[in-house]
Steps between C-alpha positions, in 0.01 A plus 500: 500500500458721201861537472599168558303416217630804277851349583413137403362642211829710386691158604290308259566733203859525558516098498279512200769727327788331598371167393387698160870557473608200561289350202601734298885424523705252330416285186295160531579195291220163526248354253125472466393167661184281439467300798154421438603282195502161752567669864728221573706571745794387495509625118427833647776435795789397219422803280513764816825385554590482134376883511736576821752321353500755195478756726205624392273768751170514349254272380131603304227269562124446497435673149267323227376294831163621665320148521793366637454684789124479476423185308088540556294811578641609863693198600853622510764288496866671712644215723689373225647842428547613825745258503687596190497856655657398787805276346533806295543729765751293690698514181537837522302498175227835466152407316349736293137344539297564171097556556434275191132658400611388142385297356161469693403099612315303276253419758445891553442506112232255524342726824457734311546499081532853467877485619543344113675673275259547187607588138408793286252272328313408810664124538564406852854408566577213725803616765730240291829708582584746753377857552145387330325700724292824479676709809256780508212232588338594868531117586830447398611794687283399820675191521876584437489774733367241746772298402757783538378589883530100582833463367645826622380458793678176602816613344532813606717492793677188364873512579577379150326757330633815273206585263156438406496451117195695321368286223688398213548637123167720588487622135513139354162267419261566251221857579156302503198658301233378713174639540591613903830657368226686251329581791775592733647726213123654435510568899903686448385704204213616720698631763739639205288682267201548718246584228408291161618861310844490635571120399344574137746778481813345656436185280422713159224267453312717230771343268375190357168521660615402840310728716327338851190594587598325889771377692338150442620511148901514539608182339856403634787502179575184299817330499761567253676764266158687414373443808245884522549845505805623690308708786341183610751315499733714677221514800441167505918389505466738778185384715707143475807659642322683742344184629850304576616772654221600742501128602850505496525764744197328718757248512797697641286633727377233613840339541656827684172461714584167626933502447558907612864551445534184285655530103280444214618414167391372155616389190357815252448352163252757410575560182391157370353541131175302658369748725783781559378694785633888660772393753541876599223482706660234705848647523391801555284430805757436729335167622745243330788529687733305214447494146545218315500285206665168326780555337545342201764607271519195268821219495770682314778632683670618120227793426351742744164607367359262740627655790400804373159417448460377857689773639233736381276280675603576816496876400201482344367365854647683732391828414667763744447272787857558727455164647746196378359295214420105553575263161275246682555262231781471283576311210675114516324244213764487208751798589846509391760424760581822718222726296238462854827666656586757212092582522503551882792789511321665221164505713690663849607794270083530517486496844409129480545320832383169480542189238270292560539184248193338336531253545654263786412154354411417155103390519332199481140616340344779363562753240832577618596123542778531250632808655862433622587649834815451715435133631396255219216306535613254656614768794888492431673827452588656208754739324217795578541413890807543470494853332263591777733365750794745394275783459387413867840562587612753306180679603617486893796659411395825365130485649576799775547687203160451358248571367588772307255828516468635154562922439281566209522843382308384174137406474269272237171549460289178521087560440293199467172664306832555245565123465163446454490798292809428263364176356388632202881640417788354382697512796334497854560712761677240723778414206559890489559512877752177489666694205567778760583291807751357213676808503584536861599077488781569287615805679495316851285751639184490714139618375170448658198391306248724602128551537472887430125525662618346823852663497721799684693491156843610737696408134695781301450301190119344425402279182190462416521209237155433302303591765173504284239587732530838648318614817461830668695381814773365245502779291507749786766305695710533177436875445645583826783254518618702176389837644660454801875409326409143411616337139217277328624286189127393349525254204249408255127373574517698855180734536332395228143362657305658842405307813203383335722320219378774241742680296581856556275761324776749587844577399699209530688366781202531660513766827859544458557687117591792638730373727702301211437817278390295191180385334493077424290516197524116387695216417661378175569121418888444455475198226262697302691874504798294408370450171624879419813468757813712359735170678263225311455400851215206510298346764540698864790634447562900564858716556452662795734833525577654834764835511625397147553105580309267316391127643265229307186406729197325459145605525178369388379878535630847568305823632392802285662794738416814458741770709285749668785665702728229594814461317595213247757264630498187294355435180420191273693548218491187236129598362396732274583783684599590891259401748499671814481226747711580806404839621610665876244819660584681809202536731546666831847374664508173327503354139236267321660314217285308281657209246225426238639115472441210741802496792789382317863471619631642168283812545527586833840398607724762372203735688524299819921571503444801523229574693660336802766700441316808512235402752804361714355130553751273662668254233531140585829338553790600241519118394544339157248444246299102610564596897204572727588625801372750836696709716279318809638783799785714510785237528332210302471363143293221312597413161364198237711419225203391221702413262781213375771720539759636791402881614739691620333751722656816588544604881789729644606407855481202660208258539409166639291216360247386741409265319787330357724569787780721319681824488496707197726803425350748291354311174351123563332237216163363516496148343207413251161480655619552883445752759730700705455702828756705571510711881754830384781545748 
C-alpha cells in the first residue's frame, strides 16, 4: 500500500510538471472582460464568439468585482458565472479568474468603518473610488481571505481555468492615517525596536525635541512634502508595505491551499506614487507563479519612450524570477493604428507572454466609462479588434517559439528604504535605475533588476544606482561580489544613510569606502559652481571627460571625491578646476568603480563599451541603430523596426521569415514599425 501510494504520488508530480510546461509554452492573445456589467446572456454568448472569432486564448475576469460575487455579507452570488465559465471553456477560451479583494464592498465599509481610508488630517474618507480601503485592517483581511477560500474553491478544478489573479494595482489607493493604523504601526515598531531607547535613537528624536517617553506617543507622519523626520518616515513607508505584503502572501497561500498546482498572477502596479510598496518581497518568494502588470505605453506609434517606460515595467517587476511574464492588461483606448502590435513584439523581447487587452468593450458607467476598448459601446467591433485579431494570428505562428527566457549577465540594484530614502534629492533612486536599464535598451541586451539583499548576484557586471540606504547584508553582499571577481558601478546618493535612515557617521559610501578606495566628502550644487565655470556653462550643465573625450551632461549636483587608492578615470572638467568624479579601486579579484554623478548615459556609456568587452558580456544582435531585437535560441531571431524608416539588417546565410512567409538570402529589410522572425537555415 505504501508504495502504491509513493507511486501515485510521483505520478501526480510528474502530471503537475508536465501541465506546468504546458502553461508555460506558447504566447496567449484575449482581453479583460466585465461580464458582470448586465450578465445578459446572450451579450455574453455574441462577445465569446466575437473573442473566438479573433482568435483570441485568454480572457481576465472578475477584477474590481467582489460584491458582485457577494452582493450582501455571505450571500454569494456564482450561478450566473458558472455559466459564463462554462461557454468560455467550450470556446477553448482560458480564464484567468481575478480574486477582486479591491476595492472592499460598500456594505463591508459600513460593517465595519475602520476599512475607510482616513487623511493625514484625521477626515474620514468615504470609499468614493476604488482602492479606498485600509488593507492592513484585521476585518478587511478576515473577510477577503474568506472571500478568496469561497471563490477558489469553486473554481479550482474548473476546466476553463488558467490562473487565479492576486489583487489588482496593490500599490495604488490612498495609505490611511487612522488611529488603528497608529496602533497597528505602534504594535510593528514594538516588535522592531523592542525598547523605547532604541526607537529614540533610530528616530534621532533628541533633534527638535522629539523624544518619547512611551510607545503610546508615536504620532503617524503627515501628508505631504514636509511630511516628519526621515527615520520615521522611512519605518512607517515600510510597516505599510510590510502589511500588503504579509496579507498578500496570506492570500497566495491561501489560494495554493485550495488550487495546488493552479497559476497565480497579478497585475503589479506597485510603484504607484499613492502608496508605492516593496514588490521584492513578492517576487522573491517564489509564491506568484507569473508576474504581472498593465501595460500601458501611451498611443503613439512615432516615438518610443513609451514603450520604454513600460518595458522597464515589466523589468522592474519581474525581478530575477525565470518564469514567463504576463501583460495582463494591455493598452487599447485612443492608440494609433498598429502601435498595440508594434508594443506587443517589444514586450516578448521581455519575456512577455501574454497581451491581455483592457479593455474588451468600451463601458457604460463608471470612472472608466469613456475608456475606449475594442467593441464600441454599442458592442460592434472596432479597428483595435482587429489589431488584436492579427496579433492572435501572428502570435500562433511563432508561439512554439516563445516565451523567450532572458540571459542576464548584468544586474540593477533596486532597494525600496532608497526610494523612500531619495526623496529629499534631486533625482530618486528609481529614475537612476531606469537611466541604467536605458543603457542595456539601446544595446538590445538583457539585465535583471535586482534586489541585492535577496539575491545570488550570479552577474559579472553589478550597478548599484542611488541606492541610498545601505545595510550590512547589502553592504556585505557587495564586498564579496567585488572580492570574489565581481565589477560594481555605484553612482551618486548610494550609501549615504544606515538602515535606520540616519546618515553615515563614517567615511562615506557607507560600509563600502574601502572597497571603492575613496572618501565621499560632500556634494556641490552645479548652477551655483557655475558661477566661476572656465566654459561660462549655466544652469546644470557640466563637461564630463573620460580617457581624454569630453561630453556635455546635466546634473543638479556632483560628488566631492576624494582618491584614497583608487585611480582617477573620469573627471569633470568645465568648472573651476578638475573634479575627480569617476574613480575605479581594485579590491580582492574584482573592481569597485564609483561615478560621483547620478546614472547618466553620457557618463557611463563609453565605460559600459568597454567593460563588456573586457568582462566578455554577450552583445545583443549586430542590428542598426532604432532595431530591437533577441537572438530567442540558437536558430531564431526577433526584430522590431521602431522607427519610420526601412532597416536593413545584416545576416550571412540563409534565413526564413516565419512570420511573413519568405526566403531571405543573406541581408533582408524591415519595413517601418513591423516585426520580423526569421528561423536561420
Amino acid at each position: 500500500m505504501k508504495i502504491n501510494r509513493i507511486i501515485t504520488l510521483l505520478l501526480i508530480a510528474i502530471a503537475t510538471i508536465f501541465c506546468d510546461n504546458l502553461k508555460a509554452q506558447g504566447l496567449f492573445v484575449g482581453t479583460n472582460y466585465h461580464p458582470h456589467d448586465d450578465k445578459n446572456i446572450e451579450k455574453i454568448k455574441s462577445d465569446i464568439q466575437l473573442m473566438k472569432s479573433a482568435g483570441f486564448n485568454v480572457v481576465r475576469m472578475g477584477h474590481l468585482a467582489w460584491d458582485s460575487y457577494e452582493p450582501s455579507e455571505g450571500q454569494f452570488d456564482f450561478a450566473w458565472f458558472d455559466h459564463v465559465m462554462d461557454m468560455m471553456n467550450q470556446a477553448g477560451i482560458k480564464v484567468i479568474l481575478d480574486i477582486a479583494i479591491h476595492p472592499a464592498p460598500i456594505w463591508l465599509h459600513n460593517k465595519f468603518p475602520s476599512i475607510d481610508v482616513v487623511s493625514a488630517t484625521g477626515n474620514r474618507l468615504y470609499p468614493n473610488h476604488r482602492y479606498m480601503d485600509d488593507a492592513g485592517d484585521p476585518n478587511y483581511q478576515k473577510y477577503a481571505l474568506r472571500y478568496t477560500d469561497v471563490l477558489t474553491k469553486r473554481y479550482a478544478k474548473h476546466p476553463a481555468l488558467l490562473a487565479f489573479g492576486i489583487d489588482n494595482e496593490s500599490g495604488d489607493g490612498p495609505i490611511s492615517y487612522s488611529e488603528t493604523v497608529r496602533l497597528r504601526f505602534i504594535e510593528w515598531l514594538h516588535k522592531k525596536y523592542g525598547t523605547l531607547e532604541g526607537l529614540n535613537k533610530a528616530w534621532a528624536t533628541h533633534r527638535w525635541s522629539r523624544r518619547l517617553n512611551s510607545f503610546e506617543e508615536v504620532g503617524l507622519p503627515t501628508e505631504g512634502q514636509k511630511n516628519g523626520a526621515p527615520e520615521k518616515i522611512l519605518d512607517f513607508r515600510t510597516f505599510v508595505s510590510s502589511e500588503v505584503n504579509n496579507f498578500l502572501l496570506a492570500v497566495l497561500d491561501k489560494v495554493n491551499a485550495n488550487a495546488p498546482g493552479t497559476l497565480t498572477n497579478t497585475n503589479a502596479w506597485y510603484y504607484s506614487p499613492l502608496k508605492y510598496i516593496d514588490w521584492s518581497e513578492i517576487a522573491y518568494s517564489g509564491k506568484m507563479a507569473r508576474e504581472g502588470c498593465g501595460f500601458y505605453p501611451g498611443n503613439s506609434l512615432t516615438t518610443n519612450w513609451g514603450v520604454m517606460n513600460a518595458a522597464f515595467g515589466i523589468s522592474r517587476i519581474q525581478f530575477e524570477s525565470k518564469n514567463p511574464f504576463w501583460c495582463s492588461e494591455f493598452t487599447t483606448m485612443t492608440a494609433v493604428p498598429n502601435s498595440i502590435r508594434k508594443s506587443a513584439y517589444a514586450t516578448l523581447m521581455y519575456g512577455n507572454q501574454m497581451v491581455c487587452g483592457w479593455t474588451w468593450q468600451s463601458m457604460w458607467g463608471g470612472e472608466e466609462q469613456y475608456l475606449e476598448g475594442m467593441l464600441d459601446w454599442d458592442g460592434v467591433p472596432n479597428r483595435k479588434y482587429n489589431e488584436y485579431k492579427q496579433m492572435a494570428t501572428e502570435f500562433k505562428k511563432i508561439g512554439k517559439y516563445f516565451p523567450y527566457k532572458p540571459r542576464p549577465e548584468v544586474g540593477m540594484a533596486f532597494s525600496f528604504p532608497s526610494q523612500m530614502a531619495s526623496s529629499s534629492f534631486p533625482e530618486q533612486h528609481e529614475s537612476q535605475l531606469q537611466a541604467c536599464w536605458n543603457l542595456f535598451y539601446w544595446r538590445n541586451m538583457d539585465a535583471n533588476v535586482v534586489e541585492i539583499s535577496r539575491s545570488s548576484l550570479n552577474y559579472k557586471l553589478l550597478f548599484v544606482p542611488g541606492v541610498t540606504v545601505m545595510d550590512d547584508k547589502t553592504a556585505a553582499k557587495i564586498r564579496e561580489f567585488v572580492k570574489n571577481g565581481g565589477t560594481v558601478i555605484m553612482t551618486s546618493n548610494s550609501a549615504l544613510v544606515d538602515a535606520s535612515g540616519q546618515v553615515f557617521k563614517t567615511t562615506h559610501p557607507g560600509q563600502l569606502s574601502d572597497v571603492f578606495g575613496i572618501r565621499v566628502g560632500s556634494f556641490e550644487e552645479t548652477e551655483s559652481m557655475n558661477e566661476i565655470s572656465r566654459k561660462a556653462y549655466n544652469g546644470k550643465k557640466l563637461e564630463f571627460t573620460y580617457k581624454g573625450k569630453a561630453v556635455d551632461m546635466q546634473s543638479a549636483r556632483f560628488d566631492i571625491i576624494d582618491p584614497k587608492g583608487a585611480e582617477v578615470i573620469g573627471s569633470i572638467t568645465s568648472l573651476d578646476k578638475d573634479y575627480p568624479i569617476m574613480t575605479s579601486n581594485k579590491y580582492g579579484k574584482g573592481c569597485a568603480i564609483y561615478v560621483g554623478l547620478p546614472a547618466d548615459g553620457n557618463v557611463l556609456n563609453p565605460l559600459l563599451d568597454e567593460l563588456i568587452v573586457e568582462l566578455g558580456i554577450k552583445k545583443g544582435p549586430d542590428v542598426p541603430l532604432g532595431v530591437m531585437a533577441r537572438q530567442i535560441d540558437k536558430n531564431h531571431y526577433l526584430y522590431l523596426n521602431v522607427t519610420g524608416e526601412p532597416k536593413e539588417i545584416p545576416m550571412k546565410g540563409k534565413s526564413r521569415s516565419i512570420l511573413f512567409d519568405k526566403d531571405y538570402n543573406g541581408n533582408f529589410t524591415v519595413e517601418p514599425y513591423e516585426p520580423e522572425f526569421v528561423e536561420l537555415k
